[in-house]
Backbone as numpy.savetxt, mean C-alpha at the origin, in Angstrom:
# Nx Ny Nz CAx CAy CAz Cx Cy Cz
-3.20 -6.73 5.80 -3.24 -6.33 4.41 -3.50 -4.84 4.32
-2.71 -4.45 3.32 -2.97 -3.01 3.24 -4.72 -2.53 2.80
-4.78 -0.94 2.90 -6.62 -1.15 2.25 -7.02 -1.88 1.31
-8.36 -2.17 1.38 -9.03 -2.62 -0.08 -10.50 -2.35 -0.50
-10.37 -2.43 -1.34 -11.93 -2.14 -1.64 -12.18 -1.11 -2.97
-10.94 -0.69 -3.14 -11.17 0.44 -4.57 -11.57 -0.20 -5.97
-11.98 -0.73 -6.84 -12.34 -0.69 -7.68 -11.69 -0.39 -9.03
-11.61 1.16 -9.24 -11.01 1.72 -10.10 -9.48 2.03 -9.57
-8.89 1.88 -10.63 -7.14 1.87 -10.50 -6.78 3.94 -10.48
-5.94 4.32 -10.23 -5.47 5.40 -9.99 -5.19 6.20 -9.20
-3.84 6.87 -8.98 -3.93 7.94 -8.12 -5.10 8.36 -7.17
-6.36 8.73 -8.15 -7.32 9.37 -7.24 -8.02 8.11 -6.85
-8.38 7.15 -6.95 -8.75 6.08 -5.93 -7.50 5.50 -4.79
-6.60 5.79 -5.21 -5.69 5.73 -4.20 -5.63 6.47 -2.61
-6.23 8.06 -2.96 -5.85 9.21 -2.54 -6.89 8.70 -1.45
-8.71 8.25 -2.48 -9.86 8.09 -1.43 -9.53 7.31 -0.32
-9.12 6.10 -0.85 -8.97 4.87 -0.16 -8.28 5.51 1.07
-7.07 5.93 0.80 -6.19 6.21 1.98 -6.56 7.38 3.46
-8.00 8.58 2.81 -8.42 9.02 3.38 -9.46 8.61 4.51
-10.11 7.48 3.60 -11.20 6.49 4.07 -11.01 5.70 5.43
-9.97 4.99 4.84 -9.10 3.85 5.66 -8.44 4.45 6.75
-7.49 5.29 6.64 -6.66 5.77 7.41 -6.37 7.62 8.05
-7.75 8.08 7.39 -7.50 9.63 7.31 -6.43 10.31 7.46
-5.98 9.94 6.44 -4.85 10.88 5.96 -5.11 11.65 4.50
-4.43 12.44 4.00 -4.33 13.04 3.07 -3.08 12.81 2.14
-3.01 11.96 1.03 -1.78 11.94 0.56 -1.70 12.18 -0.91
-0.95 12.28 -1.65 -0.70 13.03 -2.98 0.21 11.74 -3.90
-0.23 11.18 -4.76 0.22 10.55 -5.33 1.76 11.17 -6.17
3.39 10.98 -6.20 3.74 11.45 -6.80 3.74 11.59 -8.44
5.00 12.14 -8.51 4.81 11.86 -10.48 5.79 10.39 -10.56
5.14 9.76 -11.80 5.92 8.48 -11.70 5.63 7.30 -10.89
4.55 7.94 -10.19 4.33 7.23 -9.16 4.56 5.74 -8.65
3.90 4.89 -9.89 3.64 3.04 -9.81 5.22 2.75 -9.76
5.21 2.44 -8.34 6.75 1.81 -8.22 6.68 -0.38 -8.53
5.62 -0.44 -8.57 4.89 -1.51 -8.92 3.71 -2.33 -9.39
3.27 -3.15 -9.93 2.43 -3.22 -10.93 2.90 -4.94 -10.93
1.15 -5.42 -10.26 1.19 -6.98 -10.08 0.16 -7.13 -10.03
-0.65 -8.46 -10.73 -1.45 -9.16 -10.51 -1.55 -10.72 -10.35
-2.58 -10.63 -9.16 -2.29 -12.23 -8.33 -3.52 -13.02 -8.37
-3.51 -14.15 -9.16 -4.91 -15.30 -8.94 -4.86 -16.31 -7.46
-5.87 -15.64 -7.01 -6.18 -16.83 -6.01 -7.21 -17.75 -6.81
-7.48 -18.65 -5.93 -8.46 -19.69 -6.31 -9.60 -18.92 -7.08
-10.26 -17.89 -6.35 -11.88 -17.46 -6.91 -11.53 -16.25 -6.74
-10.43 -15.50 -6.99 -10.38 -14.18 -7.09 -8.78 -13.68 -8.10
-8.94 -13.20 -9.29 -7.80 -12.10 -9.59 -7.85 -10.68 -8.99
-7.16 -10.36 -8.42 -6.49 -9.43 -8.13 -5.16 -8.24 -8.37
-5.61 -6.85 -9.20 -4.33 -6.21 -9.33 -4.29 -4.99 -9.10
-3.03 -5.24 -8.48 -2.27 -4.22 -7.04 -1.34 -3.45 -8.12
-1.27 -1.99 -7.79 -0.51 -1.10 -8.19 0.13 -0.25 -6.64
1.64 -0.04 -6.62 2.40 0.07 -5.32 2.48 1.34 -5.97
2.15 2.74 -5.20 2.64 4.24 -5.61 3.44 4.80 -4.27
4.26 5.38 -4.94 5.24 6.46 -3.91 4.05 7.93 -3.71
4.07 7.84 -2.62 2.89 9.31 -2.22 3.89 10.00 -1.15
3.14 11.20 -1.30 3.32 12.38 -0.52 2.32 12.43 0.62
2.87 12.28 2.07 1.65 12.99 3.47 1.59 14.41 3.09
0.21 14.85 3.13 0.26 15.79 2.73 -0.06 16.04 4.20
-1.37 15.23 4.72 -1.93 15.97 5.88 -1.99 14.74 6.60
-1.89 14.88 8.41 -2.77 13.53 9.31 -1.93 13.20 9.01
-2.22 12.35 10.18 -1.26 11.01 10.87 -2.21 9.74 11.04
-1.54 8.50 10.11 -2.41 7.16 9.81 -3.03 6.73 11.21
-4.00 6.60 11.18 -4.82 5.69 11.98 -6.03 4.65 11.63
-6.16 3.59 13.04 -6.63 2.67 12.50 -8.30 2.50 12.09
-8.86 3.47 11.40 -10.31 3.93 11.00 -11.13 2.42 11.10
-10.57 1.78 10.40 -10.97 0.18 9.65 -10.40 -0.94 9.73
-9.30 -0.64 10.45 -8.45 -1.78 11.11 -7.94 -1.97 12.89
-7.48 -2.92 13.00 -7.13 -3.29 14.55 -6.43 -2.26 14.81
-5.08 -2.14 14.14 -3.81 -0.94 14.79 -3.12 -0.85 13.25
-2.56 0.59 13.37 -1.40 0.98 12.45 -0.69 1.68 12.75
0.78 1.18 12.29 2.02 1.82 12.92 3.02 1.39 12.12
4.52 2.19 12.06 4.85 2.50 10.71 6.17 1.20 11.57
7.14 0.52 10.46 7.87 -0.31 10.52 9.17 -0.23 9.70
10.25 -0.75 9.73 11.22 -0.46 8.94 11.05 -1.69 7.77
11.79 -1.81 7.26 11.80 -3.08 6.18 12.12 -4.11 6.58
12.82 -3.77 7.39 13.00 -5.61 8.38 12.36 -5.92 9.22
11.65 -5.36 9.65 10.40 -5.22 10.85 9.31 -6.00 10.10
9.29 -5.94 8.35 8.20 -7.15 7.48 8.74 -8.13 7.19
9.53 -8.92 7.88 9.60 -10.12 8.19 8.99 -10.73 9.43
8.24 -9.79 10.07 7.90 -10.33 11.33 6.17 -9.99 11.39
5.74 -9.75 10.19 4.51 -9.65 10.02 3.70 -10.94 8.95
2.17 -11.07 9.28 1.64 -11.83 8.40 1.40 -10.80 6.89
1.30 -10.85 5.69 0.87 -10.16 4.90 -0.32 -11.04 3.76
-1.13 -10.97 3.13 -1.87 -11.36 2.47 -0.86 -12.11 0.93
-0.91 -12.94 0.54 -0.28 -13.74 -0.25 0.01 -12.60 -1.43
-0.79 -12.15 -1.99 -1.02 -11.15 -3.40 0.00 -9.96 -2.83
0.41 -9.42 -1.64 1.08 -8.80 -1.07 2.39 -9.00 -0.86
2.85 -10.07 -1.10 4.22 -10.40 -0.65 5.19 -10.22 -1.68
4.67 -9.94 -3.12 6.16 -9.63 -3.82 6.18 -8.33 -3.76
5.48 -7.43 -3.00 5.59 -6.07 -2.70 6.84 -5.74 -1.57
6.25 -7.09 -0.46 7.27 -6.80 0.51 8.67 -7.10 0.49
8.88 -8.17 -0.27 9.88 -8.97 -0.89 10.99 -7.69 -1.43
10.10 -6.88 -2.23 11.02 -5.64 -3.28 10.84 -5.17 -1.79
10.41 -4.48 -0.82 10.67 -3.66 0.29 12.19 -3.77 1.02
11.95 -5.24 1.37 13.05 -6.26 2.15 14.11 -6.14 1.28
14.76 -6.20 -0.21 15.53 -6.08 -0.69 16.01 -4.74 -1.37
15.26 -3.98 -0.55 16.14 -2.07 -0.91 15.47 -1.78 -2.35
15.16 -2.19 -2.79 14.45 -2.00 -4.44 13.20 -0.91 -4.31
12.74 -0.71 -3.65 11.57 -0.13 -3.32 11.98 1.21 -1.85
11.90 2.40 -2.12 12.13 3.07 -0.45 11.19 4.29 -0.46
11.16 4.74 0.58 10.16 5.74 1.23 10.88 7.24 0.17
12.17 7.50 0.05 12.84 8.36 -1.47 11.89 8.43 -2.28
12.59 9.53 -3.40 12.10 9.37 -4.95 13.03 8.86 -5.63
C-alpha cells in the first residue's frame, strides 16, 4: 500500500507524507487530483486523493517499508495492493491515469 497516515487532505500533507515515508521531495502539480475516492471497509472509511507530482529532489526509498522500486503499469498486475487501492490501479492499467500532464 502506498503511504498512510496523513490526516489532513492536500498537496502539503501529501508533500510531508512523501518526505517522511520515502525522502523525497516532491511538488504537487497544478490540477493536481487525478483522482478522488472513498472506500468503506468494515470499521474503517477511507478517502484517497491520487495527485500528479513533480521529483523535485531524492530518489524513493524504503524509510518505512520492506522495498521500493518503480514498475510499469503492467508490472501492477503482479502486485498485492490494499482493496481501497485498486480502482487507482485499475485507471493505471487502463492508460487513464500516466506519469504526463
Amino acid at each position: 500500500c502506498p503511504p498512510r497516515g496523513a490526516r489532513t487532505l492536500g498537496p502539503g500533507a501529501l508533500e510531508r507524507e512523501l518526505d517522511e515515508e520515502l525522502g523525497v521531495v516532491v511538488k504537487a502539480l497544478p490540477g493536481a487530483v487525478v483522482m478522488d475516492h472513498t472506500h468503506e471497509y468494515p470499521d474503517l472509511t477511507v478517502h484517497l486523493l491520487t495527485y500528479r507530482c513533480e521529483l523535485v529532489s531524492g530518489e524513493p526509498r524504503a524509510l518505512h517499508a520492506h522495498a521500493v522500486r518503480w514498475v510499469t503499469a503492467d508490472d501492477l498486475a503482479h502486485l498485492e495492493f490494499c482493496e481501497a487501492d485498486r480502482p487507482m490501479v485499475r485507471q493505471l492499467q487502463a492508460g487513464k491515469v500516466s506519469a504526463g500532464a
